[in-house]
N, C-alpha and C positions, 0 to 999 in steps of 0.2 A: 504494500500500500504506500502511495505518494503522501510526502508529506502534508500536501495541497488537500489531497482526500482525508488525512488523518484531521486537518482543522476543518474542514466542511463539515465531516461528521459529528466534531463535537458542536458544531454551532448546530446542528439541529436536533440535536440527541440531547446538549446541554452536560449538566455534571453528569450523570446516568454513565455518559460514554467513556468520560475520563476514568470513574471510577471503575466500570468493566471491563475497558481493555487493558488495565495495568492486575486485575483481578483473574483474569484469565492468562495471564504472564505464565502460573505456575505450571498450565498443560502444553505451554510450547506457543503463544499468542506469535506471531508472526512480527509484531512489530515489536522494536526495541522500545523497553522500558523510556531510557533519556529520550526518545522521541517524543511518547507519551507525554510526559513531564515537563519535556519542554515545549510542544504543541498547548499544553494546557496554562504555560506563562503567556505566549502567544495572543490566545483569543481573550486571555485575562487584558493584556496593554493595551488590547484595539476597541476591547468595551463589549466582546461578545457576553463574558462572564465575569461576572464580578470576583476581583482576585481574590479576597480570603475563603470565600464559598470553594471555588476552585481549587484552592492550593489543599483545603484541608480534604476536600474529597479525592484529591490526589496522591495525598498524603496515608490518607488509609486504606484506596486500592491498594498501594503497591506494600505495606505493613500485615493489610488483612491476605494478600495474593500469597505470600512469602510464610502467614502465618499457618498457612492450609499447611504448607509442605511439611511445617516442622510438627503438626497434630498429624499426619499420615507418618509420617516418619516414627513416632511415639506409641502410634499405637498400634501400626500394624509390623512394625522391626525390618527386621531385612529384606519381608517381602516386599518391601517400595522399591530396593535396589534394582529387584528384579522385573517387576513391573512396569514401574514407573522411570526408574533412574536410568534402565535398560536403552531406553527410547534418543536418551542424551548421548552424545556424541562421549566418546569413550575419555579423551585428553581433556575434558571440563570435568567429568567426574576425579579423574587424577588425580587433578589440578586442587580442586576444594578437597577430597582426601589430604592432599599433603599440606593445604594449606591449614586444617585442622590440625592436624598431626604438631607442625610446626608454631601454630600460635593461638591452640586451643581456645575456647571462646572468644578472642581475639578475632577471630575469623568470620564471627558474625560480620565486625565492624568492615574489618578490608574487602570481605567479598563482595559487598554494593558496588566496588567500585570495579569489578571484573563482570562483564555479562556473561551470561549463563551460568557463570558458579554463584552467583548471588543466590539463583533460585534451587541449587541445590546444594549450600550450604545449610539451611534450615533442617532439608531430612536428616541429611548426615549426623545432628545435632540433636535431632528427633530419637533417632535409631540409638543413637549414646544415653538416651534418657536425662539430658540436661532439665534442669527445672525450668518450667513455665515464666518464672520471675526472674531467673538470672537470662533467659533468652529472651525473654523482650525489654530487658533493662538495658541490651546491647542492640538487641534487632530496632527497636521502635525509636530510641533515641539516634542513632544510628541514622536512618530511614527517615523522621525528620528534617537532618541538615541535609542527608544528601535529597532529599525532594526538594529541600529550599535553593539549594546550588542551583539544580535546573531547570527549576522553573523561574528563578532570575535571572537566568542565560537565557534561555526562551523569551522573557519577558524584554530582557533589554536586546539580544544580538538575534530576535527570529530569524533571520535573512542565512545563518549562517547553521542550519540547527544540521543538515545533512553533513556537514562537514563534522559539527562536535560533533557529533555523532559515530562518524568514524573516528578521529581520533580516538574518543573510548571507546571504540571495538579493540583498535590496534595496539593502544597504549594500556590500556587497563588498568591496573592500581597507580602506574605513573602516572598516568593522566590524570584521575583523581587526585592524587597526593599534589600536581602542580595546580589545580584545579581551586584545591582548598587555601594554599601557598596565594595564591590569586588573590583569591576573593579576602582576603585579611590584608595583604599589603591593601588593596583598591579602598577597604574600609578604613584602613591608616592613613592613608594618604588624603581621602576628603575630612576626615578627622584634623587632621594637620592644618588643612587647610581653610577650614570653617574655626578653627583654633587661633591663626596668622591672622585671619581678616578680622576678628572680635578683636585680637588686640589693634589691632590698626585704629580702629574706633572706639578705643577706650583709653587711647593716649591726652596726656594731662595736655591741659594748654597753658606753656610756661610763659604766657605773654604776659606783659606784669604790668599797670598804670605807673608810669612815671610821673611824676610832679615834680 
């Protein structure tokens, strides 16, 4: 699906569409999540939808889509490997395997920013019996900034949304990791600058009445 047809349909489908095609992520949805996310900053800037309505039903497709995997994961064990995990391309299962492996619940956090092991870190996680409360203390917090990331890239750069887009295909936790590196300098920097002009305007006036 074009990106052009991903915002047509939410302008007529409304939040409904945002929130179920980042909900159907978990069975293999065609279209990348950061499209999603960032098609839904999109029609937020041009005034299809109102942004915080938008952003939070964005926010919990992609929290509640992620949430399925890790309740299938929990309670039906290894048969999701089989079933379900089966269906995934062999080197993303790997990939979140090791990245497990190597930074155990930690791995909630990085895998957002890899596609396809996002959505199958959760089972993995599932199938190990982590608690309910310590997986969404990383998954949902998590899942927050990074919906905020892109759907304020969407919101501010739409024009350019195929391209991020590839980038985090190709780059994947780098691209994140510069992604985040990003978006805090860019808050520094008008921080700094809204900082410099108040003082500008709040210098004393040393001009003194002579007599």
């Amino acid at each position: 699906m074009e990106v052009n047809e991903l915002i047509s349909l939410i302008g007529n489908y409304g939040y409904a569409a945002l929130f179920f095609c980042l909900w159907l992520g978990i069975v293999g949805a065609p279209i990348p999540d950061e499209v999603i996310v960032m098609s839904g900053g999109v029609v937020s800037s041009i005034g299809i939808l109102l942004p915080i309505p938008a952003f939070l039903l964005t926010y919990l497709g992609v929290v509640s889509g992620l949430s399925i995997g890790y309740i299938l994961g929990r309670v039906l064990g290894v048969k999701v490997v089989d079933r379900v995990l089966a269906k995934q391309k062999n080197k993303h299962l790997l990939k979140a395997q090791n990245l497990l492996e190597k930074y155990n619940h930690y791995a909630l956090v990085l895998s957002y920013f890899i596609p396809f092991v996002r959505h199958i870190v959760p089972y993995l996680v599932g199938i190990n019996k982590m608690s309910f409360k310590r997986y969404a203390l990383y998954s949902y917090s998590t899942g927050f900034f990074w919906t905020l990331f892109y759907f304020l890239l969407g919101a501010s750069f739409g024009e350019y949304i195929e391209l991020i887009a590839d980038l985090a295909f190709q780059y994947g936790l780098l691209f994140g990791i510069l992604l985040v590196i990003g978006f805090f300098a860019y808050l520094l920097y008008n921080k700094t600058n809204t900082f410099r002009r108040s003082r500008r305007h709040e210098k004393p006036d040393f001009h003194t009445d002579r007599r």
